[in-house]
C-alpha positions as CSV (number, residue, x, y, z in Angstrom):
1,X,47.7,-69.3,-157.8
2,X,50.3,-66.3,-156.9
3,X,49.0,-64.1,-154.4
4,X,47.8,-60.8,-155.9
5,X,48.6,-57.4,-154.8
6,X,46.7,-54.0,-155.0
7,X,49.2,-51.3,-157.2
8,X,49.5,-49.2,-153.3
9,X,50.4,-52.4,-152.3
10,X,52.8,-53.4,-155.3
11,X,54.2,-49.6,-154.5
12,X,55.4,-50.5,-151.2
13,X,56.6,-53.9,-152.3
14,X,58.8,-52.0,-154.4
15,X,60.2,-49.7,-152.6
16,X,61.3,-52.7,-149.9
17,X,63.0,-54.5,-152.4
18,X,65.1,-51.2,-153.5
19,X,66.3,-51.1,-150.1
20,X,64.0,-47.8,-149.4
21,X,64.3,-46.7,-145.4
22,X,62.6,-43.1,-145.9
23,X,60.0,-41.5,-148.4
24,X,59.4,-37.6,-148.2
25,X,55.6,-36.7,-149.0
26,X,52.2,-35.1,-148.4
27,X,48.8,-37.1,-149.2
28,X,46.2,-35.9,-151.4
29,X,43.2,-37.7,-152.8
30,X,45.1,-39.4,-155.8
31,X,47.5,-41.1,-153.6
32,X,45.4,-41.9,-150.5
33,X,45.2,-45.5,-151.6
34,X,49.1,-46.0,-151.1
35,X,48.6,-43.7,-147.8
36,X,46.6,-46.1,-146.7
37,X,48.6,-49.2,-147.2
38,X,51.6,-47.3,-145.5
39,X,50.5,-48.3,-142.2
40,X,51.6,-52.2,-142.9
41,X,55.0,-51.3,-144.3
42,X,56.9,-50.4,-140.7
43,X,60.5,-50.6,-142.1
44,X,59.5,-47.5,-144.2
45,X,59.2,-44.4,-142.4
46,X,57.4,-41.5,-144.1
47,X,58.6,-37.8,-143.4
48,X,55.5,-35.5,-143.8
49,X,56.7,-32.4,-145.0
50,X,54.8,-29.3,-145.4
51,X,55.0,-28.3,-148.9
52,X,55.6,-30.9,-151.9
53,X,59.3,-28.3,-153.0
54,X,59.9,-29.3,-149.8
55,X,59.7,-33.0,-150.2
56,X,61.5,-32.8,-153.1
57,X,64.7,-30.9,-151.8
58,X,64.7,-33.0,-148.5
59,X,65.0,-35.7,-150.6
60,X,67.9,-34.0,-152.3
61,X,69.5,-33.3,-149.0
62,X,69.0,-37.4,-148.2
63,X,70.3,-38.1,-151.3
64,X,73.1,-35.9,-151.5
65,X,74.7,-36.8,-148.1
66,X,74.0,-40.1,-147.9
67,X,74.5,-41.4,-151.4
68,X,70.9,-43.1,-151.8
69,X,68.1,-42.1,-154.1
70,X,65.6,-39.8,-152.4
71,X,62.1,-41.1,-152.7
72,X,59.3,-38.6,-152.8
73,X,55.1,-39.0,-152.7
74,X,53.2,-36.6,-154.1
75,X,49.4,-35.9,-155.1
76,X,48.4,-35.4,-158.2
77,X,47.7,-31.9,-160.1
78,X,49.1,-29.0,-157.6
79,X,51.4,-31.7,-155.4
80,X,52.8,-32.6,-158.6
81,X,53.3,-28.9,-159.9
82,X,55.2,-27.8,-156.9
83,X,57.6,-30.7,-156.8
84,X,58.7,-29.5,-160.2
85,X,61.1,-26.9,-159.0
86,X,62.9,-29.7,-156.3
87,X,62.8,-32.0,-159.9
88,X,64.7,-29.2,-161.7
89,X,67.1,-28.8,-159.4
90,X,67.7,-32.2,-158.5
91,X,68.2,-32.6,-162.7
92,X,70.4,-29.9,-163.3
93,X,72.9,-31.4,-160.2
94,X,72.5,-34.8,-160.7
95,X,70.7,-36.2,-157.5
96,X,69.2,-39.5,-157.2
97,X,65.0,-38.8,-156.8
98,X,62.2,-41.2,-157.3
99,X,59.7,-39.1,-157.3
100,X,55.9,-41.0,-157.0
101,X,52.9,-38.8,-158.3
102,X,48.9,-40.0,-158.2
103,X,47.2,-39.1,-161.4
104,X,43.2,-39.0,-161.2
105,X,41.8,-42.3,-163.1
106,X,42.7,-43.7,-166.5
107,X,39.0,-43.1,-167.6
108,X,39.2,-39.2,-166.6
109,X,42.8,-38.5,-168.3
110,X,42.3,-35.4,-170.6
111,X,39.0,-34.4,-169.3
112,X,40.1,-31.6,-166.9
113,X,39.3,-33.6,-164.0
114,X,39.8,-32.3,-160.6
115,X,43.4,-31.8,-159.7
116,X,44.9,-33.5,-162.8
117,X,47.6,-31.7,-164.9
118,X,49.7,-33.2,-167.4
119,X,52.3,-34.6,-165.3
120,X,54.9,-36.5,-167.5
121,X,54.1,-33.2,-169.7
122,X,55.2,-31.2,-167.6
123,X,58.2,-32.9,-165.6
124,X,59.3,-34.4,-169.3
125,X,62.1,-31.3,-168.9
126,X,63.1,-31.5,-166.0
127,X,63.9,-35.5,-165.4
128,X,66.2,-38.4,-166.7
129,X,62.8,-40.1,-167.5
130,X,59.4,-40.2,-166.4
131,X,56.4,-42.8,-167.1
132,X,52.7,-42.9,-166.6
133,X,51.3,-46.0,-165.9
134,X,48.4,-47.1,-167.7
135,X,48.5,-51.1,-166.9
136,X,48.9,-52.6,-163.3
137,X,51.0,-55.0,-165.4
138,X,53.5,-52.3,-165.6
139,X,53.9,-51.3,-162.6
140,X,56.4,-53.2,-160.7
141,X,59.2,-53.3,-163.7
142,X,58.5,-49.1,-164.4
143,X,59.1,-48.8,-160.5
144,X,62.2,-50.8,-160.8
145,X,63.1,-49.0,-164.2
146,X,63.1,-45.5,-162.3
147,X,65.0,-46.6,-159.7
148,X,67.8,-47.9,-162.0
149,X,67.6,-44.9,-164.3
150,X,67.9,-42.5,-161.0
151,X,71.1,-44.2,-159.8
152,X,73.2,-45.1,-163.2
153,X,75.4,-43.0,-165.4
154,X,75.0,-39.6,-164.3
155,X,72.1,-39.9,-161.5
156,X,69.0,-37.8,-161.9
157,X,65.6,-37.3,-160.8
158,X,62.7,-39.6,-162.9
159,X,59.3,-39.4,-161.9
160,X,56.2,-42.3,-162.1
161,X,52.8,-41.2,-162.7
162,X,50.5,-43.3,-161.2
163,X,46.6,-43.0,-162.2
164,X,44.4,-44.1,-158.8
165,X,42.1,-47.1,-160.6
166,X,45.8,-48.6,-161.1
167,X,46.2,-48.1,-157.2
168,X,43.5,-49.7,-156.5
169,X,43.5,-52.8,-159.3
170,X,45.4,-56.4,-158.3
171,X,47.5,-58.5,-160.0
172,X,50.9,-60.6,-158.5
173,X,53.9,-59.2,-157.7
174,X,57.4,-59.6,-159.5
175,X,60.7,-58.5,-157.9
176,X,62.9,-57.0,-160.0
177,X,65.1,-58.3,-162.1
178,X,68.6,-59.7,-160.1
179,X,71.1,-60.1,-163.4
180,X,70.9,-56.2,-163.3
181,X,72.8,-54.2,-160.7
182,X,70.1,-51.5,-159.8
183,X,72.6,-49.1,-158.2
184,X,75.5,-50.0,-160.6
185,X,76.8,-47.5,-163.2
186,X,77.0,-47.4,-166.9
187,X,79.4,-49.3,-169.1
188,X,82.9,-46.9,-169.5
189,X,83.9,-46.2,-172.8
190,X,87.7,-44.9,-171.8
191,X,90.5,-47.4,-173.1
192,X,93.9,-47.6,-172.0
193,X,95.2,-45.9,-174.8
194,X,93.0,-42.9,-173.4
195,X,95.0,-43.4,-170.1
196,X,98.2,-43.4,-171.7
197,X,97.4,-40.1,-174.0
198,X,96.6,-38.4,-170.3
199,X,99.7,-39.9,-168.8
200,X,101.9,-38.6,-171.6
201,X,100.6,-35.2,-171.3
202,X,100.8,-34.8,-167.4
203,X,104.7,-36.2,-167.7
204,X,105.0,-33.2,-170.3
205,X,102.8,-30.5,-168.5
206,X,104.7,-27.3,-167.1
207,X,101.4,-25.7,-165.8
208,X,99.1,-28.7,-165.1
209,X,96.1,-28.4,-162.7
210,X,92.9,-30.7,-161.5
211,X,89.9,-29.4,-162.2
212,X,86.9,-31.2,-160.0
213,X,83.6,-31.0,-159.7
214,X,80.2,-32.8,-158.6
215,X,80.9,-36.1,-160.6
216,X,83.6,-37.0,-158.0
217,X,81.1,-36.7,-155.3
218,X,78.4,-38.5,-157.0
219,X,80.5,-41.7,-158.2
220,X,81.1,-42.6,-154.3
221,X,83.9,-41.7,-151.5
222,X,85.7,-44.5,-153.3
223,X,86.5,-41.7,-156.1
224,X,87.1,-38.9,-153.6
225,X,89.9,-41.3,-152.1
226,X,91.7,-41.9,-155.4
227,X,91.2,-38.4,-156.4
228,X,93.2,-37.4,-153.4
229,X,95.9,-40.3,-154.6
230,X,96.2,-38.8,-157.9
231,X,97.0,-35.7,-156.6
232,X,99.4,-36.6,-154.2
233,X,101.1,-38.8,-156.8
234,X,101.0,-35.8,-159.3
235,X,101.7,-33.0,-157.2
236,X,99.4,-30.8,-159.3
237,X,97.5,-28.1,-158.0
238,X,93.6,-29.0,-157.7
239,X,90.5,-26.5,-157.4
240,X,86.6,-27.4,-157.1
241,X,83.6,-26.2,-158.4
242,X,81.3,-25.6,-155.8
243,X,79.4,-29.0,-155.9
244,X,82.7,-30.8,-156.0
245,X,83.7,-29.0,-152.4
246,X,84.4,-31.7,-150.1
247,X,86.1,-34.2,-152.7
248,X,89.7,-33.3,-152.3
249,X,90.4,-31.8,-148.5
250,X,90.1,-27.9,-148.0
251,X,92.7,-27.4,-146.2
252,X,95.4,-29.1,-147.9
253,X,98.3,-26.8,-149.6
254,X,97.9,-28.2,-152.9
255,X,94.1,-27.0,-152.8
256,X,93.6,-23.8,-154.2
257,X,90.3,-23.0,-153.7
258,X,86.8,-23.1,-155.6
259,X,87.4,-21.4,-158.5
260,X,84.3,-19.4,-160.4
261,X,82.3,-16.1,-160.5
262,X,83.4,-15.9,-156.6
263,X,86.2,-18.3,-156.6
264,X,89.6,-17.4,-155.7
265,X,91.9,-15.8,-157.6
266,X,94.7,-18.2,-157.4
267,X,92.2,-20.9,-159.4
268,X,91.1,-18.8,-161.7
269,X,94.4,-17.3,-162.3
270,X,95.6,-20.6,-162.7
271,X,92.5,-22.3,-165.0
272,X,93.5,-18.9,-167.3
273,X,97.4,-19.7,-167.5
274,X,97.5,-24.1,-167.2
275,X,99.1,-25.5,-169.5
276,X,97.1,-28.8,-169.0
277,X,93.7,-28.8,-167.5
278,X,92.2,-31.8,-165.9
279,X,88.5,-31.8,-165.9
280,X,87.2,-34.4,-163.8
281,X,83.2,-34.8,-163.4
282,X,82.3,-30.9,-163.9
283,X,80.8,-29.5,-166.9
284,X,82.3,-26.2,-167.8
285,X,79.4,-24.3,-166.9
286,X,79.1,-20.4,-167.7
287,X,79.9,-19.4,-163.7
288,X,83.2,-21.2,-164.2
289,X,83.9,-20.1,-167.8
290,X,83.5,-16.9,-168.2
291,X,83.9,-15.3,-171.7
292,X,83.9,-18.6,-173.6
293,X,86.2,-17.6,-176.1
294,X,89.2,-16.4,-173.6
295,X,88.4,-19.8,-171.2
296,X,92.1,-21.0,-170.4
297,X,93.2,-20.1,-174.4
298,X,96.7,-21.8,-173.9
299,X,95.8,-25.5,-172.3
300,X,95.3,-28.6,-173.7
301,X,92.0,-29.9,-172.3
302,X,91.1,-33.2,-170.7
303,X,87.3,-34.3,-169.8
304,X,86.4,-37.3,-167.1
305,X,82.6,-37.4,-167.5
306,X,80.1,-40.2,-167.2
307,X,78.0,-38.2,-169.3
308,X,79.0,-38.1,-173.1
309,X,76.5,-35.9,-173.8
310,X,78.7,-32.8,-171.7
311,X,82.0,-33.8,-173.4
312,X,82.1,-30.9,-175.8
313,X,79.3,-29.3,-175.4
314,X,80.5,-25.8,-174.0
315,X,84.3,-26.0,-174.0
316,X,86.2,-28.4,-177.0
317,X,88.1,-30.4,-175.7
318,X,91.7,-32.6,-176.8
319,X,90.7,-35.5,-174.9
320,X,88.0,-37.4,-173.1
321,X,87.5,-40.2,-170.9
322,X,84.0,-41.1,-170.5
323,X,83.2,-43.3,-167.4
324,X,82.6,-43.6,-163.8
325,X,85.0,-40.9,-162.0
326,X,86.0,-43.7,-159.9
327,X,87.2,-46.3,-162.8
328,X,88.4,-43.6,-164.7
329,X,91.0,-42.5,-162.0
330,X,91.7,-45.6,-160.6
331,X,93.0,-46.3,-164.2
332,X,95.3,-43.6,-164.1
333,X,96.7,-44.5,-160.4
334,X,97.1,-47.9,-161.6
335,X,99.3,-47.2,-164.8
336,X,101.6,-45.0,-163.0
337,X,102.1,-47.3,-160.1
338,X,102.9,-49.7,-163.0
339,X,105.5,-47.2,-165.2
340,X,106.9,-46.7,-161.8
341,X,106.1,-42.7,-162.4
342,X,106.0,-40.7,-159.3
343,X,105.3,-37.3,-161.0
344,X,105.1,-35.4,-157.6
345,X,109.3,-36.5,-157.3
346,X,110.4,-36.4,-161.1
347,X,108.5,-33.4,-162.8
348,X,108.8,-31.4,-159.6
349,X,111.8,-29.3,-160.7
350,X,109.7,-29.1,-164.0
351,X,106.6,-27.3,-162.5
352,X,108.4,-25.1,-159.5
353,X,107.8,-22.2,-161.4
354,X,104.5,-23.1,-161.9
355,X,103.6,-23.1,-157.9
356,X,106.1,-20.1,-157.5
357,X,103.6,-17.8,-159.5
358,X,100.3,-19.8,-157.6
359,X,102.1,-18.6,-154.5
360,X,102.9,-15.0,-155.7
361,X,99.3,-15.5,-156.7
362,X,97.9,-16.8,-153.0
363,X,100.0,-13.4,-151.5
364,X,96.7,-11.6,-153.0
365,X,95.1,-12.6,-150.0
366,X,91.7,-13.0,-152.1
367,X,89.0,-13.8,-149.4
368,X,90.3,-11.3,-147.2
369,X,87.6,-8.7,-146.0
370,X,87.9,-5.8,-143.5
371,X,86.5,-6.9,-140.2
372,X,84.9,-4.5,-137.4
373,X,84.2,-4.7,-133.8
374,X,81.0,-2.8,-134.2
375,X,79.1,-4.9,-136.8
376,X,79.5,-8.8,-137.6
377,X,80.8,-9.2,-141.0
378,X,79.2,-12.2,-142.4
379,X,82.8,-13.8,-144.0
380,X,83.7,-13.4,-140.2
381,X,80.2,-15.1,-139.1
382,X,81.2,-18.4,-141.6
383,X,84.8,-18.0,-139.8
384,X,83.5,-18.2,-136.4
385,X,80.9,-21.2,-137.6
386,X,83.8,-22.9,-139.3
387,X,86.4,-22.5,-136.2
388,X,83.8,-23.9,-134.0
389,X,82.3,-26.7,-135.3
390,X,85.5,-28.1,-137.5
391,X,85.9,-30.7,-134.6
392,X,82.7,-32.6,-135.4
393,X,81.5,-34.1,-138.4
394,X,79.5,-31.5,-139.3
395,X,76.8,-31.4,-143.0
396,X,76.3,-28.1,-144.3
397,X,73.3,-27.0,-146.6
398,X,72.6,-23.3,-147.9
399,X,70.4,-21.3,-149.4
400,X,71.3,-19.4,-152.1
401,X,72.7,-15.8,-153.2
402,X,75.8,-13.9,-151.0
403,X,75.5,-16.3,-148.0
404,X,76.1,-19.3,-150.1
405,X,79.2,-17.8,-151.8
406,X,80.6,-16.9,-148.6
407,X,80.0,-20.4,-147.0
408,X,81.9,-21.9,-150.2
409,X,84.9,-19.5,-149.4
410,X,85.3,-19.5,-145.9
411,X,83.9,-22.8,-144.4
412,X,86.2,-26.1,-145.5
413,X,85.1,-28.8,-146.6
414,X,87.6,-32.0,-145.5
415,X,85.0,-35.0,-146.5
416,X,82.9,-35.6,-149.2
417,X,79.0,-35.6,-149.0
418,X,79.2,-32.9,-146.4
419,X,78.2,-29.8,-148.5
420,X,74.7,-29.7,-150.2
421,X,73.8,-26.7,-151.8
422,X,71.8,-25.7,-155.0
423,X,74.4,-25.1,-158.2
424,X,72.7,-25.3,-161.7
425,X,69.2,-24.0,-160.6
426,X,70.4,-21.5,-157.9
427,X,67.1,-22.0,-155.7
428,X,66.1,-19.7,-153.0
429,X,64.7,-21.8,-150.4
430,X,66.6,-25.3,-150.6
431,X,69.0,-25.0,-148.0
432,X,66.3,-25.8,-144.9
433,X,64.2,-28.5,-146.2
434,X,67.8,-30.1,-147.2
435,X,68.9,-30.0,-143.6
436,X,65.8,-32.3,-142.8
437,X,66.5,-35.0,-145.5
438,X,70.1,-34.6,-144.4
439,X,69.4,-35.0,-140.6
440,X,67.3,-38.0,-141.6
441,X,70.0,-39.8,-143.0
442,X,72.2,-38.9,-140.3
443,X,70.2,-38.1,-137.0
444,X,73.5,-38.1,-134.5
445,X,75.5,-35.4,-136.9
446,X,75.5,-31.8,-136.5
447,X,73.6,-30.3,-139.7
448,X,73.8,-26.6,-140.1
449,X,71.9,-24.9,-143.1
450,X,74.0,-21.7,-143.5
451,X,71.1,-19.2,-144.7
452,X,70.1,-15.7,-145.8
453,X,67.0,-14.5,-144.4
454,X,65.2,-13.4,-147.6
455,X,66.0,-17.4,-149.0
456,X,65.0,-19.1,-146.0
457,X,61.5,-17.5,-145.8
458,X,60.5,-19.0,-148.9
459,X,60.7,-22.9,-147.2
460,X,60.2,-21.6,-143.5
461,X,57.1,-24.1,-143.0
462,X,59.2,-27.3,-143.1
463,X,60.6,-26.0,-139.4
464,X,57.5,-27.6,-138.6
465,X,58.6,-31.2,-140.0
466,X,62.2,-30.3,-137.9
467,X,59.9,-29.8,-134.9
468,X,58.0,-33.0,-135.5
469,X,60.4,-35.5,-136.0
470,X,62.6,-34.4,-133.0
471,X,65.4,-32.9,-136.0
472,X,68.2,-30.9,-134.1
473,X,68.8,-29.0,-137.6
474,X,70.6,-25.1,-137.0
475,X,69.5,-22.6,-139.1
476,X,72.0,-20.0,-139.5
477,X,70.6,-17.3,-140.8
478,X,73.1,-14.7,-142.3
479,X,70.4,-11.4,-141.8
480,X,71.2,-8.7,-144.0
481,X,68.2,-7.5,-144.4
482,X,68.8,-7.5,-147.9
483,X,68.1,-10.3,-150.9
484,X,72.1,-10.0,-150.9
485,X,73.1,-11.1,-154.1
486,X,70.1,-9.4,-155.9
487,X,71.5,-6.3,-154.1
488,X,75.0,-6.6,-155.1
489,X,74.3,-6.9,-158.5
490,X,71.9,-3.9,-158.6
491,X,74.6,-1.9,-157.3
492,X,77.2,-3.2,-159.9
493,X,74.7,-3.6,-162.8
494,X,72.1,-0.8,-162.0
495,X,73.4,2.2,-160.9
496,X,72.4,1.7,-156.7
497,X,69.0,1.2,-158.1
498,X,68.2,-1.3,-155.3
499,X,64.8,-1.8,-156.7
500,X,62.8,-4.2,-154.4
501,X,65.3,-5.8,-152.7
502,X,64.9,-4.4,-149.4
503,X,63.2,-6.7,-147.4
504,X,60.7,-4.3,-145.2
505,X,58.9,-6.4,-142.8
506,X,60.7,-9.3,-141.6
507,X,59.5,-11.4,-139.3
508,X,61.5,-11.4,-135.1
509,X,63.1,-14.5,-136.1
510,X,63.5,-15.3,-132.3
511,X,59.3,-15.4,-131.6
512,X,58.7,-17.1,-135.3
513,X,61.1,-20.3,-133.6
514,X,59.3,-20.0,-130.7
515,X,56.1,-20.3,-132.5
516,X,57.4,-23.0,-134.1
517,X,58.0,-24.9,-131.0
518,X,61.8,-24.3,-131.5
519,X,65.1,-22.5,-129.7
520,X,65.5,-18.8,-130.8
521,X,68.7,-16.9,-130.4
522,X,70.2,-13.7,-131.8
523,X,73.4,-12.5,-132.1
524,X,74.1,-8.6,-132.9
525,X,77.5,-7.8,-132.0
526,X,80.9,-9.8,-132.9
527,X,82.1,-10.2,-129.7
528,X,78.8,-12.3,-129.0
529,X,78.9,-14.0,-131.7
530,X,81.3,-17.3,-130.2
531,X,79.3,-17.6,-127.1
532,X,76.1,-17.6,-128.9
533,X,77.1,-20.6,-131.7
534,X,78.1,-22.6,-128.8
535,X,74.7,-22.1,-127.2
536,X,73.4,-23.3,-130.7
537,X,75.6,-26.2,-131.6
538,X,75.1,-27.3,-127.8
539,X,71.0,-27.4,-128.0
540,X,69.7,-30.6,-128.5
541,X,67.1,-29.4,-130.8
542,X,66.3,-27.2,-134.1
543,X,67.2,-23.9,-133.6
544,X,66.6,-20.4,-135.6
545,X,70.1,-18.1,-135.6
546,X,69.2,-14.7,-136.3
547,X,73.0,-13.7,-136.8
548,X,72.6,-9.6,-137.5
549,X,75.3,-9.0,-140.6
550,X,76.8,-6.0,-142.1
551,X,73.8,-4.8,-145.0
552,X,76.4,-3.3,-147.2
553,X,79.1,-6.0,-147.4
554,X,79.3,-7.3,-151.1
555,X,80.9,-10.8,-151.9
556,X,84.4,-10.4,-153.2
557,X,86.1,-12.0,-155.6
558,X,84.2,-11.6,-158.3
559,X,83.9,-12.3,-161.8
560,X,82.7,-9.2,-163.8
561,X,80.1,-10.5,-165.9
562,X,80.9,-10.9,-169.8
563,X,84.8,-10.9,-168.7
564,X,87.4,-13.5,-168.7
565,X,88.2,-15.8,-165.7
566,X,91.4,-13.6,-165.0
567,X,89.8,-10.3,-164.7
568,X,88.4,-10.7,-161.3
569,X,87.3,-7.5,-158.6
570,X,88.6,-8.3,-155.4
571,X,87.2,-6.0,-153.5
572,X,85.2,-2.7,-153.1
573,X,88.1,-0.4,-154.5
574,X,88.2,-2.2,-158.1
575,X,84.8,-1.5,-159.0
576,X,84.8,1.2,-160.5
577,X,87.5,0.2,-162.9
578,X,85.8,-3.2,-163.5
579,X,82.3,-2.1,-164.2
580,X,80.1,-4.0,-165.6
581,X,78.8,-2.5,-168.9
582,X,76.8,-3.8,-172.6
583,X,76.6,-7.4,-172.7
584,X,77.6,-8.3,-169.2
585,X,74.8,-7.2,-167.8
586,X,72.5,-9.7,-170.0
587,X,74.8,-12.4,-168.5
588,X,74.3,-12.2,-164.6
């Protein structure tokens, strides 16, 4: 007779045969059975976190920088509930989770036992798929399910719901299935007629340009390597959307930028006037777009998209390729290797216009900001951080609002699965407890969680998982004093009417690190400010930056909501032609 397992045990035995190093969680009564089998598992090390939002975006910051599904624990009822914003986000920018809740026992579903909610309910929304688990003879292959559903076609969070009498119940264990490749992706549907129809267009194209996003980081650095061979074989321009950063280097001349509410104005210029556009793995979303109906009016369109489902859905387009990035692109490489068709050399004469007006364009000088020796400007703080850490192999997270935008614009991004930041969602608060799941995957990096101070006070607690698990993350806190963006946009929106956004009591950042058990430092004045990142980047330890920023500095460029992508304010002297008025203002 097989050996039999409990379910906690049949948990961990799952988890080991998907390869699992790290789980992010925090026990409650309806998962202490598997808490208690965790001591005889030593290959997987469990992060306690303080806060389940926490697990959940640590596991997005694992996840997104080392391109493994993040695996998080929670309780059931409130652990489960507060995971659901980390779920959310994860969904809407396609991160790997495996999220593992306790439900109270089969016999006490739907009686309004203690702590039990509706879990699949409630996470139904906001995840590929989720399952509760009603038979221990489920258990295993729904385990095994989630894990292949998390990592294949576009990845996502799903989420198992497991009651505690299945915990506790025994049966023998199966591994999963072999003739399926767990971390594989779905079957392409582009042909080679697809390819050719691109090919044809591109040899034609006057005004061509790449338009990348997420999808190129999420289908491997295989796809960010033959991303950067298309281009180079092409000789196209190329802008990012900001989860695509990273994908094609920063600081490459055929790179103009992100593009977007506070992308530059060369690649929004240039998205407006294309003739072709290349969409490869972003979804047109409403940052990017603008007024729908003006979106790049003159181009013929092109979507690469694992996802079928986002071919059409906001912008119609003249051709798609559905598949793996990756595939899809070393498709195109292939076939004009083969045609002998170095479009860089023969259609260079044919698009030299084209990059004359991207250069008249780039003379705009879009990011530029006015700088001051009495007050740090925070597009000069990113500078600085950029300059002085470029060297090493450094992961960035934010938070989110003007300190995000500005990290986008002024820090580069050379390699992919270096910048993890919330997109779809937008949540204040992700940008620290990413830094942990990001130092966990890669404990000898630098990992610096650019921050505003009103975001990062929302997930402050999990300094105390940084402090104890030895994590030498750097928060850098952009302090404006302000909720930035929600400032900005009362000023353009509402008249000045800076209604709540003034953040009265914070805390002496410097004595809440020391609290913490942590390094402290503050910087105040610009001609401090080099010294002082050295003294952080040098620490062997987590450290709190309290980097003291100009309050009234507004993120420039800027998309005028309700406008088209080429009506951009780029800077403080445009806005009172460029106000924002009617219908805009329901659009922020």
């Amino acid at each position: 007779m097989s050996k039999l397992f409990t379910g906690a045990e049949i948990v961990f035995k799952c988890l080991e045969d998907q390869k699992v190093d790290f789980i992010f969680g925090y026990p409650g009564g309806a998962v202490l059975p598997i808490y208690d089998e965790l001591k005889n598992h030593s290959s997987i090390k469990h992060i306690l976190v303080r806060h389940e939002q926490g697990a959940g975006h640590a596991a997005e910051g694992y996840a997104r920088s080392s391109g493994k599904p993040g695996v998080v624990l929670v309780t059931s009822g409130p652990g489960a509930t507060n995971v659901v914003t980390a779920l959310t986000d994860a969904y809407m920018d396609s991160v790997p989770l495996v999220c593992i809740s306790g439900q109270v026992p089969t016999h006490l579903i739907g009686t309004d036992a203690f702590q039990e909610c509706d879990t699949t309910g409630i996470t139904r929304p906001c995840t590929k798929h989720n399952w509760l688990v009603k038979d221990i003879k489920d258990l295993s292959k729904t385990i095994h399910e989630a894990f292949r559903v998390a990592t294949t076609g576009r990845p996502g969070p799903v989420l198992v719901d497991i009651p505690k009498d299945i915990q506790f119940a025994k049966i023998s264990y199966s591994k999963p299935k072999t003739e399926k490749k767990l971390n594989g992706k779905s079957i392409n549907h582009f042909t080679q007629k697809d390819i050719d129809e691109l090919i044809n267009l591109m040899s034609k194209s006057k005004k061509p340009i790449i338009y990348s996003g997420g999808g190129v980081i999420n289908s491997g650095p295989e796809a960010s390597d033959v991303l950067r061979e298309l281009v180079q074989l092409t000789g196209f321009p190329i802008t990012s959307t900001l989860q695509g950063l990273g994908a094609y280097p920063g600081d490459d001349n055929q790179f103009l930028g992100m593009l977007g509410m506070h992308g530059t104005y060369e690649a929004n210029n240039a998205m407006h006037d294309c003739d072709l556009l290349i969409n490869i793995g972003a979804r047109f979303d409403d940052r990017i777009t603008g007024k729908i109906d003006e979106f790049s009016p003159k181009s013929k369109k092109i979507h690469i998209d694992i996802d079928p489902s986002s071919i059409n859905k906001i912008i119609k387009v003249d051709l798609s390729l559905v598949g793996d990035v990756k595939d899809v692109l070393k498709g195109i490489n292939r076939t004009l290797k083969k045609k002998n068709m170095n479009l860089n050399k023969s259609n260079k004469q044919q698009t030299s216009k084209w990059w004359e007006q991207i250069q008249k364009w780039r003379t705009k000088n879009s990011l530029h900001f006015k700088n001051s020796d009495e007050t740090i400007k925070p597009q000069h703080a990113v500078q600085r951080l950029y300059e002085l850490t470029k060297h090493k192999d450094t992961f960035v997270t934010t938070e989110v609002g003007q300190h995000q935008m500005w990290a986008a614009q002024h820090y580069k991004f050379n390699k992919p699965n270096r910048w993890m930041t919330s997109g779809g969602l937008g949540t204040m608060g992700y940008g620290l407890p990413a830094a942990v799941g990001v130092q966990i995957a890669h404990p000898k990096k630098l990992v610096i969680d650019i921050a505003g101070e009103a975001s990062v006070l929302m997930t402050m607690q999990e300094m105390s998982t940084a402090v104890q698990y030895n994590l030498p993350i750097k928060i850098f806190i952009l302090n404006n004093q302000y909720m930035g963006m929600v400032r900005q946009w009362q000023e353009l929106l509402h008249e000045k009417n800076y209604s709540e956004s003034y953040s009265e009591a914070l805390p002496d950042f410097i004595k809440l690190a020391e609290a913490y058990g942590c390094k402290g430092i503050k910087a105040e004045k610009p001609d401090e400010l080099d010294d002082k990142i050295k003294e952080m980047v040098q620490f062997d330890g987590p450290v709190i930056f309290d980097c003291r920023v100009d309050p009234n500095e507004n993120c420039f460029p800027m998309i005028p909501s309700g406008k088209p992508h080429n009506q951009m304010i780029l800077g403080p002297s445009e806005k009172e032609e460029n106000k924002i008025t009617g219908k805009g203002k329901a659009l922020v």
